[in-house]
Every structure is written in structure tokens, then in C-alpha cells.
C-alpha positions as CSV (number, residue, x, y, z in Angstrom):
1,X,-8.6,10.5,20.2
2,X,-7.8,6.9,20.3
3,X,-4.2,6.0,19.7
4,X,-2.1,2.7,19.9
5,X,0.7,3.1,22.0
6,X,2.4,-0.3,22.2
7,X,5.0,-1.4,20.2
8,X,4.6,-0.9,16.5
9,X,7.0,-3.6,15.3
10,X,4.6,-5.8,17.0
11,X,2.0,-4.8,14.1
12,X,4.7,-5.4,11.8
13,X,5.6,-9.2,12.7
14,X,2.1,-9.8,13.3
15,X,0.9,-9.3,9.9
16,X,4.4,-10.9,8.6
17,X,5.3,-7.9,6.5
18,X,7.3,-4.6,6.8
19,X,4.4,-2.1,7.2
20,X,7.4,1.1,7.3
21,X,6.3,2.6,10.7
22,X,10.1,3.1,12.2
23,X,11.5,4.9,9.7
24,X,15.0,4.3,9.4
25,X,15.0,1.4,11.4
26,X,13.5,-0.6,8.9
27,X,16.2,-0.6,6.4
28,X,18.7,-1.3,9.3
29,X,19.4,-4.7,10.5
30,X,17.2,-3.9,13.9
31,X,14.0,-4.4,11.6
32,X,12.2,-6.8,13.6
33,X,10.8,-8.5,10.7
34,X,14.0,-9.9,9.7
35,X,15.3,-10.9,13.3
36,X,12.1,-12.6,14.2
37,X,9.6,-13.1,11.2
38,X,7.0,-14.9,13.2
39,X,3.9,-13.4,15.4
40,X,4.7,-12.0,18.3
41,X,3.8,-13.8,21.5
42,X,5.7,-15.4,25.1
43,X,6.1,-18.8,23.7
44,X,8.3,-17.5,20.8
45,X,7.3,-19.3,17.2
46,X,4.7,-21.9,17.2
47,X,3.6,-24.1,14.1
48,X,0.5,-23.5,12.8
49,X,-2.7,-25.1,13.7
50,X,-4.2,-26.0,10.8
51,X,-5.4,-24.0,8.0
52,X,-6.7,-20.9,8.5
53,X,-10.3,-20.5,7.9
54,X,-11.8,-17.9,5.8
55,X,-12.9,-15.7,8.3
56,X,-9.4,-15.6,9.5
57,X,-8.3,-14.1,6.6
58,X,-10.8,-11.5,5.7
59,X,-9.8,-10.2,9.4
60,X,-6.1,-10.3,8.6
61,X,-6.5,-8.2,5.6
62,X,-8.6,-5.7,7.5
63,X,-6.5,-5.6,10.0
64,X,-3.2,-5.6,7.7
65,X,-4.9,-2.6,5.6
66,X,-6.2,-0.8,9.1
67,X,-2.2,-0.8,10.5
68,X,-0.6,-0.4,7.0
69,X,-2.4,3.2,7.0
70,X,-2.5,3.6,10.7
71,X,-6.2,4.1,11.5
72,X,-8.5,2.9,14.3
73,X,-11.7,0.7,13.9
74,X,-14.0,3.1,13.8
75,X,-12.3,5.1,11.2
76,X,-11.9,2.6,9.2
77,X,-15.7,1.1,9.3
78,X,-16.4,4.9,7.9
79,X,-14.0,4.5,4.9
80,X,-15.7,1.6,4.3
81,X,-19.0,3.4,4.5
82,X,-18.3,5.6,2.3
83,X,-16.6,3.8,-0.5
84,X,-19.6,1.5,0.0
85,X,-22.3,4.5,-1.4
86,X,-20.1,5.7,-3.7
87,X,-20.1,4.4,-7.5
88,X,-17.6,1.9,-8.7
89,X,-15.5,-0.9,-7.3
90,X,-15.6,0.1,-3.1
91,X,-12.9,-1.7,-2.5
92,X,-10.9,0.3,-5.2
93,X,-12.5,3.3,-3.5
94,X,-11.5,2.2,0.0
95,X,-8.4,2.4,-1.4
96,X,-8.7,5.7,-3.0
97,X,-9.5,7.4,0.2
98,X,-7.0,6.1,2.0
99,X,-3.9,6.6,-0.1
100,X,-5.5,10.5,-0.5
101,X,-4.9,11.2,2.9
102,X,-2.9,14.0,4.1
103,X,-0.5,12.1,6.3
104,X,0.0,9.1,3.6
105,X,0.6,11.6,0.7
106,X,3.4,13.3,2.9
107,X,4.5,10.1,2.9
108,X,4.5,8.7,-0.3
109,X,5.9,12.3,-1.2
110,X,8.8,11.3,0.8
111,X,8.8,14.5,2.9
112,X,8.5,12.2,6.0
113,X,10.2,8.5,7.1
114,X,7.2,6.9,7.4
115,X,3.3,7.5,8.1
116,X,3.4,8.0,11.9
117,X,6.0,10.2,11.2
118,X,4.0,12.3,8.5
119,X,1.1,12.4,10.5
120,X,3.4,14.3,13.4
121,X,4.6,16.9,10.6
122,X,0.7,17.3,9.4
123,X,-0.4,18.2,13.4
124,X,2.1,20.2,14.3
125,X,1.7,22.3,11.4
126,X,4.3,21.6,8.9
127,X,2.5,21.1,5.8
128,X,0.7,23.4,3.4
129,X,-2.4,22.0,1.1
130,X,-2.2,24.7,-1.5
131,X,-0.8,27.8,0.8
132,X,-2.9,27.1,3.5
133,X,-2.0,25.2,6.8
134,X,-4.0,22.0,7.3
135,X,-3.7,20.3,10.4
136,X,-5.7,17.3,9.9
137,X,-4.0,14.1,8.9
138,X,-7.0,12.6,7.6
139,X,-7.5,15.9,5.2
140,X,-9.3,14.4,1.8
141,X,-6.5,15.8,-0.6
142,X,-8.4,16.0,-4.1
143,X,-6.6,16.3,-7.6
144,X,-4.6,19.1,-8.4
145,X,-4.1,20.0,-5.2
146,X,-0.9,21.2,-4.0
147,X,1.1,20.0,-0.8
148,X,4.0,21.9,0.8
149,X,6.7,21.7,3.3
150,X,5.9,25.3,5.1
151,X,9.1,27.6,4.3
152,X,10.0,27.7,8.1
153,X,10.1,23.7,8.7
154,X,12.6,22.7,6.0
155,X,15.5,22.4,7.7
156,X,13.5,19.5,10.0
157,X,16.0,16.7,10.8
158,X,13.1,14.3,10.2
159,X,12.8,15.5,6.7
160,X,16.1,15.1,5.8
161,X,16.0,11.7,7.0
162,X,13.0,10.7,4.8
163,X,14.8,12.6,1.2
164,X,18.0,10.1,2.5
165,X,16.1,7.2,2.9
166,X,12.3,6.3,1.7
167,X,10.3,3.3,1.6
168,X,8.0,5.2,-1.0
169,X,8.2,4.3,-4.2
170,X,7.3,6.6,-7.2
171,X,3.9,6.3,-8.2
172,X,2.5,7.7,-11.7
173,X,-0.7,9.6,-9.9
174,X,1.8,12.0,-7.7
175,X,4.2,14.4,-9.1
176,X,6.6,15.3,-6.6
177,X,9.8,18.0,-6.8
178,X,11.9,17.1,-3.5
179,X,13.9,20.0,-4.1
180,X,10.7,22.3,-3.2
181,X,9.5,20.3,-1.3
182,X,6.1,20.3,-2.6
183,X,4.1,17.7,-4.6
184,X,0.8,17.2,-6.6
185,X,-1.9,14.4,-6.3
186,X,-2.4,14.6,-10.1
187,X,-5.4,11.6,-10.4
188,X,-6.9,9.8,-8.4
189,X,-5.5,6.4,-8.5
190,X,-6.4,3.1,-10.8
191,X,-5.9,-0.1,-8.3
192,X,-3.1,-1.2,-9.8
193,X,-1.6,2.0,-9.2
194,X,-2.0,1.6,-5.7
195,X,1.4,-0.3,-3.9
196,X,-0.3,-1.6,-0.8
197,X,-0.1,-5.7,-0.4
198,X,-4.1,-6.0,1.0
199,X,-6.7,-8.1,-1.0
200,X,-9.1,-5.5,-0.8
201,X,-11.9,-7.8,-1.6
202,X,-11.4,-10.0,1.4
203,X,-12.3,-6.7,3.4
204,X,-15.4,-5.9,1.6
205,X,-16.7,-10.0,2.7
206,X,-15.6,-9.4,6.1
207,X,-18.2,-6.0,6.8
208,X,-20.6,-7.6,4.0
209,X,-20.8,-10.3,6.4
């Protein structure tokens, strides 16, 4: 399985916005956002050249969207694929499938510091969708179904970490009881619902293209 393994602050300053993938670290004055808020690169910050063309922006949204939820190209073309066939808005439904992954509901849950980290919890067996073990981050979690810290992982220093400090917000489409450690995709999400900073129709151009 493809991974990236460079990094991942370099995402971050790239795209110009705090995409959560450290965890603590990005609350702390370390966050490499707010020590160097331009792209990354050996000549340090250089002005721009000119304004950026259309394509260039479609591609920075994909990209943006692509890192934000941390999935490869490929996986990504086949979210699109499918939101495409499916009725309704597709990018609303891009949008739909990715925030109802496994890994990101851990995450908006709060059960992990951020999505890489989730994702690690979901693999190694950590989480419950409705009493069973799912090991797949990707896992299409549909409403009313149930998601769980297993019994025997609890005491996780990574967990505690995330219930001390979150970069999820509350959302009205989850219900969550931290206490439990167990939360609820309720609905699946309207669009404005969704707290992700990607102009989802810029995406939808660039593979209409």
C-alpha cells in the first residue's frame, strides 16, 4: 500500500493551512504553519509569479482535500467515481464519503489526535463498528452505526491525548459520549455541515476536465 513518508508539515505549509496531522504539535508553538507560513522549498519565501491560473487552483483544492483526509491519488479518483454515479450534488457526495470514513470519524469523535493517528488505532485493532472489530480505515460507516474504543485499549496514551486536546469540532450529524468512548454517525451530512475548507466544486472541473 502506497504511503507518504516525508514530512507532513510540508503538506501543511504547502497548502497554507493547518491540516491537524501532528497532533499536539499543532496547537504548540512548533506548528510549522505559524513559524513559516509560506511553501516549502530551498530558496525560503518567494513572491508570487503572477496570478494563478485556473487550473492551478482546481489542482490545489484536490490536492488540499486529498491531504486534508490523507488518501492517495488513486483512492481518491475512486471517491470521485463514485460520488459521480451516485444521485445528487457529487461534490456534496465526495464529501459524504469521505468524512464517513472509519479513520476520520475516530477522529472527528475525538478518540484520536488527529487522522494519521486514528487511522493507526483503526489497524491495529482498536476500534469497534457496532461490537465487531474493523480494521479498515477506509470502512464506509453508515447511519446509526455504532463506533467503539475496544474495552482493552482505553487506557492508550494516544487517546488520552486526543480527549485533552482536539482539533475536532462538534458537528450536529455525530453524537459522541467521550466518557464511553463510543459515538454515532446519526445522518449523513448536509454540506454545510461538513467543516473541511475545500471548494469542492473546483475538484469536480479539474477530473470533468
Amino acid at each position: 500500500m502506497a504511503r507518504y513518508r516525508d514530512s507532513v508539515c510540508k503538506l501543511c505549509r504547502r497548502e497554507g493551512i493547518k491540516l491537524y496531522l501532528k497532533g499536539s504539535r499543532c496547537f504548540s508553538e512548533k506548528c510549522s504553519v505559524d513559524r513559516r507560513n509560506y511553501p516549502p522549498g530551498q530558496h525560503g519565501p518567494t513572491p508570487r509569479r503572477g496570478r494563478q491560473q485556473e487550473y492551478g487552483r482546481q489542482l490545489r483544492e484536490k490536492q488540499k482535500a486529498k491531504r486534508y483526509y490523507g488518501v492517495m491519488e488513486k483512492q481518491f479518483r475512486r471517491y470521485y467515481d463514485g460520488a459521480s454515479r451516485k444521485a445528487g450534488v457529487t461534490g456534496e457526495n465526495l464529501l459524504r464519503a469521505l468524512e464517513c470514513r472509519l479513520d476520520n470519524l475516530v477522529f472527528r469523535f475525538g478518540f484520536a489526535p488527529s487522522r494519521p493517528a486514528a487511522r493507526q488505532l483503526v489497524v491495529h485493532g482498536h476500534v469497534t463498528v457496532n461490537g465487531g472489530r474493523v480494521k479498515i480505515p477506509s470502512y464506509q460507516v453508515s447511519p446509526g452505526d455504532a463506533v467503539q474504543v475496544q474495552e482493552s485499549s482505553r487506557e492508550l496514551a494516544v487517546i488520552h491525548e486526543a480527549l485533552g486536546t482536539s482539533a475536532s469540532k462538534a458537528v450536529p450529524w455525530l453524537s459522541v459520549d467521550k466518557a464511553a468512548l463510543r459515538g454515532e454517525l446519526m445522518e449523513l451530512p448536509a454540506r454545510e455541515d461538513i467543516p473541511v475548507p475545500v471548494e469542492e466544486q473546483l475538484i469536480i472541473e479539474l477530473y470533468s476536465r
